[in-house]
C-alpha positions in Angstrom: -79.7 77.9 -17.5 -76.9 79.1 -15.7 -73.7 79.6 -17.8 -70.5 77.7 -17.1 -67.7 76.4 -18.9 -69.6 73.0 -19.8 -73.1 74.8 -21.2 -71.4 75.8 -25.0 -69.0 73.0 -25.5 -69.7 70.9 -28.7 -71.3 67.1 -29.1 -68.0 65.3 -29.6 -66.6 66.8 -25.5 -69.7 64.5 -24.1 -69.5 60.7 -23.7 -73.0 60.0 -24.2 -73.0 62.0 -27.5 -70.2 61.3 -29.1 -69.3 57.9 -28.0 -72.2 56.6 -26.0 -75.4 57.1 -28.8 -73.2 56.9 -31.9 -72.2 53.7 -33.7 -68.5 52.8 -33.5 -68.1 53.3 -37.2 -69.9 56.3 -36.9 -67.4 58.2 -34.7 -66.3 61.8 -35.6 -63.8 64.6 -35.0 -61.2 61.8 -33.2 -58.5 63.6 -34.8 -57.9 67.6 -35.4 -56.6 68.2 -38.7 -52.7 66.7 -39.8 -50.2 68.8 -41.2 -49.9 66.5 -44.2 -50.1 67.2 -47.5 -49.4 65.2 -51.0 -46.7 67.5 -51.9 -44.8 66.6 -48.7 -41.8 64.0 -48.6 -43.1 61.5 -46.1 -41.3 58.5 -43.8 -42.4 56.2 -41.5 -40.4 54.4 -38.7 -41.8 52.6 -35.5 -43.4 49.3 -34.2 -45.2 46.5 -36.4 -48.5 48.9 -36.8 -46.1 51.7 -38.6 -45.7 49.7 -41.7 -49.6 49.9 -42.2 -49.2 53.7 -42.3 -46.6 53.7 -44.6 -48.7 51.5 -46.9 -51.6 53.6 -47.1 -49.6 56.4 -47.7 -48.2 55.2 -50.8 -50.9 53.7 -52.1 -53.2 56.9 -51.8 -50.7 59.0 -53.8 -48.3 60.3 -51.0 -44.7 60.8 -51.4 -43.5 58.0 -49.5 -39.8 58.2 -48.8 -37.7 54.9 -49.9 -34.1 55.4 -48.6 -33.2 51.9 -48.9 -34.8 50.1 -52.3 -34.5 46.6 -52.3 -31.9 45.5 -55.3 -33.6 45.4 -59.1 -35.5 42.0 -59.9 -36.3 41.0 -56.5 -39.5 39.2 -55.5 -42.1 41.6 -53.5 -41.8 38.8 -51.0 -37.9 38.1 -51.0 -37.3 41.9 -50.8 -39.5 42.4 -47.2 -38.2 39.0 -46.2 -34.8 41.2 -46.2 -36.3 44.5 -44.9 -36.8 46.4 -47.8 -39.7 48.6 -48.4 -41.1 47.8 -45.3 -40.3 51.2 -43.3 -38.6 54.4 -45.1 -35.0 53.0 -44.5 -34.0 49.6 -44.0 -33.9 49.6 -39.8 -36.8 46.9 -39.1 -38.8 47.8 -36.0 -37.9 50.9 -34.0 -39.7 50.0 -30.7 -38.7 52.5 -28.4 -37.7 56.3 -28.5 -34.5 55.2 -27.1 -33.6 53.1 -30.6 -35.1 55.9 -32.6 -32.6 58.6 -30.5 -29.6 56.3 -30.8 -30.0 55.8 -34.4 -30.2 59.0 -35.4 -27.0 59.7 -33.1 -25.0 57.0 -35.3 -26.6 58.4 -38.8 -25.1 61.5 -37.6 -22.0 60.6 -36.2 -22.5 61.2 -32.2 -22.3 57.5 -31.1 -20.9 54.2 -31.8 -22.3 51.3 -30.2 -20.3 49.0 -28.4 -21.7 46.0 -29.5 -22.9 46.5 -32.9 -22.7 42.0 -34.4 -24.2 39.3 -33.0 -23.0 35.7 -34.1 -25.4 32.8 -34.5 -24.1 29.6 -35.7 -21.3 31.0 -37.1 -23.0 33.7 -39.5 -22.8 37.1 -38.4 -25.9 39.6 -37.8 -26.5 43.4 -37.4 -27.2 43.6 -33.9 -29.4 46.8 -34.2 -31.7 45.2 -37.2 -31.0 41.5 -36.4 -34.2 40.5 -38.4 -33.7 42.3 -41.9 -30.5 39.5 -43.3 -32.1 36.5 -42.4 -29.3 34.4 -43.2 -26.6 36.2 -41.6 -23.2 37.0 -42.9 -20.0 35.5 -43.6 -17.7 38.4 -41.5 -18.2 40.6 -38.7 -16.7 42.9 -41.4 -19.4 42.5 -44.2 -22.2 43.3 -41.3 -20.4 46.8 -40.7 -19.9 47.7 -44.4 -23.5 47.4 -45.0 -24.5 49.4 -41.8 -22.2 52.6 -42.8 -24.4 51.8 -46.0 -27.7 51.8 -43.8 -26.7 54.7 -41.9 -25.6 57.1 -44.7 -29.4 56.4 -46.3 -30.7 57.2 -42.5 -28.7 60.7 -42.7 -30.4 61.5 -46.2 -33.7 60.5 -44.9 -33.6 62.6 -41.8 -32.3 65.7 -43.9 -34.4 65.1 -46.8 -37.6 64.4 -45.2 -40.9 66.8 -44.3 -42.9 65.0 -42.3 -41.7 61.7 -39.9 -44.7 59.5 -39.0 -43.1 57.0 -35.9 -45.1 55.0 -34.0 -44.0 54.3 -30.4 -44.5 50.7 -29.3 -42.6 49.9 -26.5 -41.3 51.1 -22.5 -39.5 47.2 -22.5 -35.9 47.0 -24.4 -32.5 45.3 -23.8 -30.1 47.4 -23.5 -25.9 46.6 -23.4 -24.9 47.7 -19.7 -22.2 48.8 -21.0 -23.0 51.9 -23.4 -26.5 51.6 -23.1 -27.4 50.9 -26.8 -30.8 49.9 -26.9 -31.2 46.5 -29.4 -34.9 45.9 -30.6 -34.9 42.0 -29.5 -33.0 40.5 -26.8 -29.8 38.6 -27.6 -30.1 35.0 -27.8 -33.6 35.4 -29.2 -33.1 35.9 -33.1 -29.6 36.0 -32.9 -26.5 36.3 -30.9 -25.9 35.2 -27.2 -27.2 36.3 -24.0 -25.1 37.2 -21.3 -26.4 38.8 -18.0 -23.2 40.2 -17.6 -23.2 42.0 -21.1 -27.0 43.1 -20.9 -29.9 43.7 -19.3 -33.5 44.8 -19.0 -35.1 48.1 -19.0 -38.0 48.9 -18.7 -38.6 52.8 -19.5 -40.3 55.5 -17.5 -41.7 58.5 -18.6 -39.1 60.7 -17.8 -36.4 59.0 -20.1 -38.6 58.1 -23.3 -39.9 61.9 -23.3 -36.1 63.0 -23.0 -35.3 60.5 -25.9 -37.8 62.1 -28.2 -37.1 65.2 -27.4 -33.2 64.7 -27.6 -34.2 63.0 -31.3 -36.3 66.3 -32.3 -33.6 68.2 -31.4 -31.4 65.8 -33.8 -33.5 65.9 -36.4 -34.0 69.5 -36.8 -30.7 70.0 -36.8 -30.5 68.9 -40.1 -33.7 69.7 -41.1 -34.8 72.5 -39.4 -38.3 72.2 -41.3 -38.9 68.8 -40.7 -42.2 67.7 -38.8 -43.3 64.5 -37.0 -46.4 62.9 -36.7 -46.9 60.6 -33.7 -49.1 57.6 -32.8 -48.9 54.6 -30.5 -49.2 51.4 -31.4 -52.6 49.6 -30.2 -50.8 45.9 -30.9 -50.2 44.7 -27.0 -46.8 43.1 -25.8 -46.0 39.5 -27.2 -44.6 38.7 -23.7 -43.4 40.8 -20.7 -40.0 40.7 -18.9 -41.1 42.6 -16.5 -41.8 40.3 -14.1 -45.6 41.1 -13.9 -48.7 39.9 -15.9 -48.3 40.5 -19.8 -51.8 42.4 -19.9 -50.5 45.2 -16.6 -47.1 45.7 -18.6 -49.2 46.2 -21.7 -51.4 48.7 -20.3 -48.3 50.7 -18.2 -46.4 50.9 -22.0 -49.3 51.8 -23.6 -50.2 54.6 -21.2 -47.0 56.0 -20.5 -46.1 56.3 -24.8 -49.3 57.6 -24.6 -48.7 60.6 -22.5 -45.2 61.3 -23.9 -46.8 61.6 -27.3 -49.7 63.6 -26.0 -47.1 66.2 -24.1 -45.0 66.6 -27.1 -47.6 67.5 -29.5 -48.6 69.6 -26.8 -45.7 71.7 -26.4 -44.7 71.8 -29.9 -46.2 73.5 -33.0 -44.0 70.8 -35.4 -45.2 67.5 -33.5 -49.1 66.4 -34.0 -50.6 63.2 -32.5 -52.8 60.5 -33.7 -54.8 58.5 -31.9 -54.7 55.1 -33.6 -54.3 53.4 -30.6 -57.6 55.1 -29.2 -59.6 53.8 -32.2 -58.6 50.5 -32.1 -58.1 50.0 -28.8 -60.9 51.9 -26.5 -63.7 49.9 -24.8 -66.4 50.9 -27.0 -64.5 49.2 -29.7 -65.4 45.8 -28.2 -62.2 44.4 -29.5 -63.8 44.0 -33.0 -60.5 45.3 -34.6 -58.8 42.5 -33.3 -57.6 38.9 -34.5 -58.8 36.1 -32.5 -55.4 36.6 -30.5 -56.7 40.1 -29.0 -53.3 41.0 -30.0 -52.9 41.5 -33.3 -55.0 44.0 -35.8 -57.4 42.8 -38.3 -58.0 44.7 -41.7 -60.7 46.3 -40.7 -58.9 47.9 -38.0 -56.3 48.9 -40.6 -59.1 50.4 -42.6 -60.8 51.9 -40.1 -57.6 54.2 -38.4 -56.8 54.8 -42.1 -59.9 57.0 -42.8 -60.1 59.1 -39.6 -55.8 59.1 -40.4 -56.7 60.6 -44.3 -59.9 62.7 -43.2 -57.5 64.1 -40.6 -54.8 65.0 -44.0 -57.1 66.4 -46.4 -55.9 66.4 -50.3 -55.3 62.6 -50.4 -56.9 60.0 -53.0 -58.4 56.8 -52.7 -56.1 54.1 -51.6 -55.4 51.8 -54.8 -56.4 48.7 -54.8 -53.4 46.0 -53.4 -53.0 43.1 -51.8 -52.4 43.8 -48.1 -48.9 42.3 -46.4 -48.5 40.9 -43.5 -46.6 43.0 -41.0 -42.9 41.9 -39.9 -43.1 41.8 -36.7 -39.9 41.2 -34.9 -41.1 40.8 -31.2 -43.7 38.4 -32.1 -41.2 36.0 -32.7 -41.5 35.9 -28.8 -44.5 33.6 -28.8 -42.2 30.8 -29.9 -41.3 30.6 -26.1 -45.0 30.4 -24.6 -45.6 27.2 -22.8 -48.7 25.3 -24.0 
């Protein structure tokens, strides 16, 4: 047989034996090995599949990064029903690069939003995090003490951490056309007001979101010149699209376009690494079986499934201890309240 480049490469670089013959559960070598050890600080940040991450990390004997604990005697439940313990700090879901760059620009001084409270019904809400006080607050002024709070725990975070597992979610955000400040929801929807004259769509191309993660590296070792990041994208498809095309296209551009900025970043650097649990959940061969009966949202075994190839990937790690699994908060799902039928 002739040689060529093909003739020595190994099972897992052909479809018909890697993906093809095998069983889906069966699949091997998705993942080259993680820089991630039980020794390293560890913090998660991202889109609604993150907070499945960080769960597994802790309960297989990692040292997952708490930089906002929820107040002694609180419930389990009333404590995530405020956003504690959910991520590593108290910031709910970090959709885009462009929240994750502009929060660690505030954390570190370089930016204050214009518009940081949104009033609803005369209680007042962090703009940024709208989900994590349900209630809302009595005073603009009682939202902004307790985001210097939030932000001074994002500063230690970013300095104290190792390793930074985000998951990208989104291209879509609502942005004030102002400054530009990127908000995780659109105003009017869990809180505040929305005014076309105050804000507006974007929808983000690849150019911009693999600026924003590279401006936020650039942040991050700054202060921690040792720090790495993990990336993934998040398999869980858009709630609803204001793009003005069908929910399932804008899905599949977002998807796509996270996915290559994440692929070219752990490309060009030694300190960023990429995991494909959108891959394993998501690819064709899966036949969807990792899905709820929504097609949108992740069933356990899904969670189970990414969470071995993730801890085969990071050698060293235990068995996950036994818990109950939570629910994940999801803030953009709340965006199914406004489907027709």
């Amino acid at each position: 047989m002739a040689e060529h480049p093909y003739a020595a490469l190994p099972p897992k670089a052909f479809w018909k034996t890697a993906v093809a013959t095998r069983h889906y559960a069966d699949l091997e070598d998705l993942s080259g090995p993680i820089r991630l050890a039980p020794s390293d600080r560890v913090a998660t940040a991202g889109s609604c599949f993150a907070q499945h991450i960080g769960t597994n990390l802790a309960t297989r004997g990692a040292r997952y990064m708490d930089a906002e604990p929820a107040p002694e005697g609180w419930s389990h439940e009333e404590a995530r029903r405020h956003g504690f313990g959910i991520f590593s700090a108290r910031y709910g879901n970090i959709y885009t690069a462009r929240q994750l760059r502009q929060l660690a620009e505030e954390a570190l001084g370089r930016r204050v939003p214009a518009i940081r409270v949104w009033e609803k019904g005369g209680r007042f809400f962090d703009a940024l995090r709208p989900s994590v006080d349900p209630a809302g607050h009595a005073s603009e002024a009682a939202v902004l003490k307790l985001r210097a709070r939030h932000l001074a725990a994002v500063r230690r975070l970013l300095a104290e951490l190792d390793v930074l597992v985000f998951t990208l979610g989104l291209t879509e955000t609502w942005e004030a056309s102002g400054d530009g400040t990127a908000y995780p929801v659109a105003p009017g929807t869990l809180a505040g007001t929305f005014d076309p004259a105050r804000y507006r769509f974007r929808n983000l191309r690849y150019p911009e979101i693999h600026a924003d993660m590279e401006a936020f590296r650039a942040l991050l070792r700054e202060i921690n010149p040792a720090a790495r990041m993990i990336l993934t994208v998040s398999p869980v498809p858009l709630t609803a699209t204001a793009s003005g095309g069908h929910v399932l296209v804008a899905s599949s551009y977002s998807k796509s376009t996270l996915r290559a900025v994440a692929g070219d970043l752990a490309e060009d650097h030694e300190d960023v690494a990429y995991f494909p649990s959108y891959e394993i959940i998501a690819s064709h061969p899966g036949r969807a079986m990792f899905f709820n009966p929504d097609l949108r949202s992740v069933n356990l075994a899904g969670v189970d499934y990414v969470m071995r190839h993730f801890f085969r990937a990071a050698a060293g790690f235990g068995p996950a201890a036994e818990t109950e699994a939570d629910e994940p908060i999801c803030d953009e799902e709340k965006l199914e309240r406004y489907a027709a039928g």
